[in-house]
MMTF fields as JSON, N, C-alpha, C and O atoms, coordinates in Angstrom:
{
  "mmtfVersion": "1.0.0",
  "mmtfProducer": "UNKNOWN",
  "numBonds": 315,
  "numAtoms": 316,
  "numGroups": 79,
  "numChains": 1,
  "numModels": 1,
  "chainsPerModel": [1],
  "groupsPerChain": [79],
  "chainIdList": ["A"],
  "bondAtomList": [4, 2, 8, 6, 12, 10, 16, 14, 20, 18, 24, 22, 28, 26, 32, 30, 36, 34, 40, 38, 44, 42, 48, 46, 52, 50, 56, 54, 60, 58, 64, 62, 68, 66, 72, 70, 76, 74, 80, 78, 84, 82, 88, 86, 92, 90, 96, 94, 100, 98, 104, 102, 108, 106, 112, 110, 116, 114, 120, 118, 124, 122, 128, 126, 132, 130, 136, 134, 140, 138, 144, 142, 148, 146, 152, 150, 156, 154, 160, 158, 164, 162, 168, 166, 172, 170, 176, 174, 180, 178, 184, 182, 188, 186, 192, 190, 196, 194, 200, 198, 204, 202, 208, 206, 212, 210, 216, 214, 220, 218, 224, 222, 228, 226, 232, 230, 236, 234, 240, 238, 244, 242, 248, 246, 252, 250, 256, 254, 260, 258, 264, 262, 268, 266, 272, 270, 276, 274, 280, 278, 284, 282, 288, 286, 292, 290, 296, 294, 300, 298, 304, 302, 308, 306, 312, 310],
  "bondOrderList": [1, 1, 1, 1, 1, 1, 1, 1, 1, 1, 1, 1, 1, 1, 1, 1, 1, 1, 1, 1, 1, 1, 1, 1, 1, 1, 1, 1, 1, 1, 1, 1, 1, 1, 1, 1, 1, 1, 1, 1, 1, 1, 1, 1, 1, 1, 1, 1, 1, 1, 1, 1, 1, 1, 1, 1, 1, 1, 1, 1, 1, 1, 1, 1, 1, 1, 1, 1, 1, 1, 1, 1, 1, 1, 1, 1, 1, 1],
  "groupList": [{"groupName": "UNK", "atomNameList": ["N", "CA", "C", "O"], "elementList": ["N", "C", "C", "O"], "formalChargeList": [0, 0, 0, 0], "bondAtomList": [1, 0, 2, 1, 3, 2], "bondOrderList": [1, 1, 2], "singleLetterCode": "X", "chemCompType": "L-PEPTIDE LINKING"}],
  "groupTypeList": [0, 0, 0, 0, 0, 0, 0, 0, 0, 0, 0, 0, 0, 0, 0, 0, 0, 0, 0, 0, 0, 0, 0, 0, 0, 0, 0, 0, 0, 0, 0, 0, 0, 0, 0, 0, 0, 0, 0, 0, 0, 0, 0, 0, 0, 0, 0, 0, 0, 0, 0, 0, 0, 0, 0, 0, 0, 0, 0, 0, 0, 0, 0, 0, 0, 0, 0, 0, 0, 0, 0, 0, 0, 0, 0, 0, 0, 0, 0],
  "groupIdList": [1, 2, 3, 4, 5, 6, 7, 8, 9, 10, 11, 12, 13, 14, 15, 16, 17, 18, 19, 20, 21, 22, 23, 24, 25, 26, 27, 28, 29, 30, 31, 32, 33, 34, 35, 36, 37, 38, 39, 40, 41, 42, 43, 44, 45, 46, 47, 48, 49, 50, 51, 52, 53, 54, 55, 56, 57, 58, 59, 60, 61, 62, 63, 64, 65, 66, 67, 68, 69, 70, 71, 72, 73, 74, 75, 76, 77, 78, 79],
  "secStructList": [7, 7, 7, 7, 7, 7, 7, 7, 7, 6, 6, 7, 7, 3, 3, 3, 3, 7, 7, 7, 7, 7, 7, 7, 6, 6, 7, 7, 7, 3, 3, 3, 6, 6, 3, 3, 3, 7, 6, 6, 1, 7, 5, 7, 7, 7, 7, 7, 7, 3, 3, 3, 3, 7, 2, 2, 2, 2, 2, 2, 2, 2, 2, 2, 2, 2, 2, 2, 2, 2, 2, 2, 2, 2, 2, 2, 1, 7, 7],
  "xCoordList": [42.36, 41.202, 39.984, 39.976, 38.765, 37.89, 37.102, 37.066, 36.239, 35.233, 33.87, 33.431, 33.233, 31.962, 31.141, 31.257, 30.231, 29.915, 28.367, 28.526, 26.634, 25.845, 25.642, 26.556, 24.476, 23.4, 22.629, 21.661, 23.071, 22.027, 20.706, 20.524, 19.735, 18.388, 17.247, 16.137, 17.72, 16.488, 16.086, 16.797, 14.481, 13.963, 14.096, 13.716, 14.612, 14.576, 15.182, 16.399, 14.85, 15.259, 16.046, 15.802, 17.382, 18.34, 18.774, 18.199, 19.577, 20.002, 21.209, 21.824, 21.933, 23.361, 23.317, 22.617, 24.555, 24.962, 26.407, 27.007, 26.958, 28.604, 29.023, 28.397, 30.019, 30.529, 31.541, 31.79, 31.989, 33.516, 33.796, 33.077, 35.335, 35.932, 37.402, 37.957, 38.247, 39.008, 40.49, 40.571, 41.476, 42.115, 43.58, 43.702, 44.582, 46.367, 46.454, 45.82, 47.514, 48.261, 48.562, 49.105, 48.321, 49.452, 48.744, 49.36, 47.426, 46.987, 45.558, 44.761, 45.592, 44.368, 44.573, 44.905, 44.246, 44.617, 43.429, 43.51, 42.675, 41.216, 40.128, 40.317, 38.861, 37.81, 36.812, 36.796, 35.422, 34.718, 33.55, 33.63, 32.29, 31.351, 30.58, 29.527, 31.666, 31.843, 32.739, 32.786, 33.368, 34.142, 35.659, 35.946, 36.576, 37.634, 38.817, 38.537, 39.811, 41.045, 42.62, 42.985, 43.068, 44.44, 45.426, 45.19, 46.476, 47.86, 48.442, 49.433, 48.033, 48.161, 47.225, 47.65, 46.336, 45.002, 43.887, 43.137, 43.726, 42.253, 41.406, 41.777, 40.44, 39.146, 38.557, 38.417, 38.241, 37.219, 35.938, 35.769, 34.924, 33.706, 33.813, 34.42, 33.044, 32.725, 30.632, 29.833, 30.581, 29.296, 28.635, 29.379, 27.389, 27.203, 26.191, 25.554, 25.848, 24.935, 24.316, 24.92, 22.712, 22.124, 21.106, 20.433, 21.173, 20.573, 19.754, 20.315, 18.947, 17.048, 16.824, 16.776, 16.665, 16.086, 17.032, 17.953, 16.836, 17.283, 18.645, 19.376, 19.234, 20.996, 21.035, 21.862, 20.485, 20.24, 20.732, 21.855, 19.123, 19.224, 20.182, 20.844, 20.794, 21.757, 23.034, 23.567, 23.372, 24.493, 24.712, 25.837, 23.153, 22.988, 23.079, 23.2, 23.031, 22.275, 24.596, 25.37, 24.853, 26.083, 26.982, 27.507, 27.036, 28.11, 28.031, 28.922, 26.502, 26.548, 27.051, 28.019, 27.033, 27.189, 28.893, 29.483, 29.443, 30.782, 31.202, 31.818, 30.983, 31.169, 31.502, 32.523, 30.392, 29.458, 30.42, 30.528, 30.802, 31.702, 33.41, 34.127, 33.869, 34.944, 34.976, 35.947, 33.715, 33.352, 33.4, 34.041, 32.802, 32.969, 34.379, 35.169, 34.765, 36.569, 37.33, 38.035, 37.482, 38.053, 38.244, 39.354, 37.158, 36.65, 37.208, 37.307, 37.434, 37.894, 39.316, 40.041, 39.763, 41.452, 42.06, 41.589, 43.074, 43.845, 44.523, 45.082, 44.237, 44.682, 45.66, 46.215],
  "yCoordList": [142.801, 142.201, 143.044, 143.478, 143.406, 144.028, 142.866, 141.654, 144.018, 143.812, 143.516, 144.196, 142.493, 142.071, 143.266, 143.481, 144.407, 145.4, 145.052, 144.997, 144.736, 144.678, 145.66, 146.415, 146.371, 147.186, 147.907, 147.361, 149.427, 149.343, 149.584, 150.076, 149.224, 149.43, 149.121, 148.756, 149.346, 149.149, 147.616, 146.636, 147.627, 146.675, 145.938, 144.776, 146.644, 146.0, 145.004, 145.19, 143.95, 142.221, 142.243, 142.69, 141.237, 141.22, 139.684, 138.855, 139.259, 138.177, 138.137, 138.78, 136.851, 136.796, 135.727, 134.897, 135.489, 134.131, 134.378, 135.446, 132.956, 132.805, 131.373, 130.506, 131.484, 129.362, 129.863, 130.99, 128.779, 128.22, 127.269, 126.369, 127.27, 126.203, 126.235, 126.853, 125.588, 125.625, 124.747, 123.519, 125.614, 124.669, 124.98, 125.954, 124.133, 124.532, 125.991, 126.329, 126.582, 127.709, 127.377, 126.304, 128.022, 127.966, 127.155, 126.958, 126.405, 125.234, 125.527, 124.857, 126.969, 127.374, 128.762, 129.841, 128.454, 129.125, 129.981, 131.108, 129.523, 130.405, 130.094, 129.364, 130.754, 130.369, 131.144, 132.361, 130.106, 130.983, 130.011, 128.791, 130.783, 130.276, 129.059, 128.443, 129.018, 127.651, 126.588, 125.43, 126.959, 125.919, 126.205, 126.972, 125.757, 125.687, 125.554, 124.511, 126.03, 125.021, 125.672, 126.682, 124.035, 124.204, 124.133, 123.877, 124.33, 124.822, 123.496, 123.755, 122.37, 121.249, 121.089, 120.208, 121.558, 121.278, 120.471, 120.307, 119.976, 119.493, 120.531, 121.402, 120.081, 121.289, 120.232, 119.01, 121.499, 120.961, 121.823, 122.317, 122.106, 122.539, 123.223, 122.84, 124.588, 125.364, 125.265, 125.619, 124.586, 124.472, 126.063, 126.766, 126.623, 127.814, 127.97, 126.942, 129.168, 129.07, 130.604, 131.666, 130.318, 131.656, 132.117, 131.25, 133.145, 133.239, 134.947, 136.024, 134.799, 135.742, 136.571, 136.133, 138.063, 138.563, 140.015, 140.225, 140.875, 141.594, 142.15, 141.163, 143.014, 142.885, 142.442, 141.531, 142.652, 142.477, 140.994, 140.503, 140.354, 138.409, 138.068, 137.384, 138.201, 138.017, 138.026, 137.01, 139.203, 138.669, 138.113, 137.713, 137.858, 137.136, 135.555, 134.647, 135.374, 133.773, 133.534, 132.698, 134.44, 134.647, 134.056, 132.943, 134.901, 134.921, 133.257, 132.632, 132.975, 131.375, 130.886, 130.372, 130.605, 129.7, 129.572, 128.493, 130.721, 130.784, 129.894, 128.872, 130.115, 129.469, 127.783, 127.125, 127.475, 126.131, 125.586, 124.401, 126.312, 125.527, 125.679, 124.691, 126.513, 125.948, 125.185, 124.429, 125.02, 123.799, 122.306, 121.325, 122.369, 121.088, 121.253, 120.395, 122.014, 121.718, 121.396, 120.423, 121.821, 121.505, 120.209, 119.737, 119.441, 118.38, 117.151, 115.948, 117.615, 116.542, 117.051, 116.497, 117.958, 118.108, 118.872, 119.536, 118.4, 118.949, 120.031, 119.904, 121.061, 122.966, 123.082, 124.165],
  "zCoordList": [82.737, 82.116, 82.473, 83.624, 81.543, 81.701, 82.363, 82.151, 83.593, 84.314, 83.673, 82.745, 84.199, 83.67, 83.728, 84.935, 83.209, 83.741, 83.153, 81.933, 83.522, 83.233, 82.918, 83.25, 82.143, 82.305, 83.288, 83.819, 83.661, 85.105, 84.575, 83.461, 85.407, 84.962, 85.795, 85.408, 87.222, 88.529, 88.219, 88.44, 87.525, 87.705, 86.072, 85.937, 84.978, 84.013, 83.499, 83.505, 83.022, 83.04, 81.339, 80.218, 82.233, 81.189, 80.89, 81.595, 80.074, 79.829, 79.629, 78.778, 80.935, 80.633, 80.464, 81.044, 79.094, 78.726, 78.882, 78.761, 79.236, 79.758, 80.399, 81.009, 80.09, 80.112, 81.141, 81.567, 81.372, 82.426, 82.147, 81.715, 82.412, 82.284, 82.334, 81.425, 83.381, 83.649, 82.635, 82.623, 81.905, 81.098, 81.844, 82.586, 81.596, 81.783, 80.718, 79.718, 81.467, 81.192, 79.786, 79.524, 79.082, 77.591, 76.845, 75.797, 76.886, 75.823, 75.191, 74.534, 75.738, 74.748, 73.877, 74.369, 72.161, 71.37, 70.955, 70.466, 71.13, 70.345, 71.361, 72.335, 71.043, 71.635, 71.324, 71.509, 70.554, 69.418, 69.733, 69.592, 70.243, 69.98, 70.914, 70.744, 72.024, 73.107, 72.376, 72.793, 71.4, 71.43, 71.27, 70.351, 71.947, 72.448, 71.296, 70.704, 70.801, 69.666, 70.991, 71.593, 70.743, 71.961, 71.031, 69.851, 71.449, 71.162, 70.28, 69.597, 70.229, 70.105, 68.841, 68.093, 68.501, 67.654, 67.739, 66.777, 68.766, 69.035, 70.217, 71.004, 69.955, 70.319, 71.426, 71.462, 72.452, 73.168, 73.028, 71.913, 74.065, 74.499, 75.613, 76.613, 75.443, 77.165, 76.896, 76.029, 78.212, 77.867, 78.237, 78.922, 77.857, 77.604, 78.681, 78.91, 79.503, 80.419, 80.367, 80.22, 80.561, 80.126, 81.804, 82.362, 82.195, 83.403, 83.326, 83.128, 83.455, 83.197, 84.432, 85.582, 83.982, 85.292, 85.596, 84.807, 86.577, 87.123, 87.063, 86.981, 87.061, 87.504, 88.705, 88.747, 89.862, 91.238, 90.902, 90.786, 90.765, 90.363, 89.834, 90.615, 88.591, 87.669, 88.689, 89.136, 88.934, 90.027, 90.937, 91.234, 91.966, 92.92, 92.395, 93.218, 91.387, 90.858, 90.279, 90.746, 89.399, 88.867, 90.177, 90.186, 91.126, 91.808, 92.792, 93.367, 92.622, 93.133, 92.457, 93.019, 91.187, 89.962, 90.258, 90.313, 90.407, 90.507, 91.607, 91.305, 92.663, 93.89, 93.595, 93.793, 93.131, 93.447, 91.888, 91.573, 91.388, 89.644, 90.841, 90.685, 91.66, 92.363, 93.046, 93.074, 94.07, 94.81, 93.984, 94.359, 93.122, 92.462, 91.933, 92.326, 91.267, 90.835, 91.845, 91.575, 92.929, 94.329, 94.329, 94.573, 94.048, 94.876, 93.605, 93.845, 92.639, 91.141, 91.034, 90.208, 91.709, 90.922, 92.57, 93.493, 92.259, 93.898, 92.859, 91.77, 93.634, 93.423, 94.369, 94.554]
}
């Protein structure tokens, strides 16, 4: 799978948009736009998240977001 790779650009300010969301193996067929179609045919939602600023910020702010979306999954589904 390709690597998220920003823009380098010192101090120049970028915009990343990008969802999560955790589904079962095998039950997702498409995915267009934030919205989801499963293997089954009903659709869900990836809600969409946009974060301003730096590559520096962007990954600093990114790599929380990540954290803190397993922390809460942890805590609603036994892994």
């Amino acid at each position: 799978m390709a690597k998220l790779r920003l823009v380098r650009g010192g101090s120049r300010r970028l915009t990343l948009v990008y969802g999560m969301r955790l589904f079962p193996h095998g039950e997702v067929r498409a995915v267009t736009s934030g919205k989801v179609t499963f293997t089954a045919g009903k659709e869900g939602h990836v809600t969409l998240h946009v974060i301003d600023g730096t590559r520096t910020q962007i990954r600093r702010q990114l790599m929380a977001s990540i954290d803190a979306f397993f922390d809460i999954y942890s805590r609603d589904v036994e892994v």
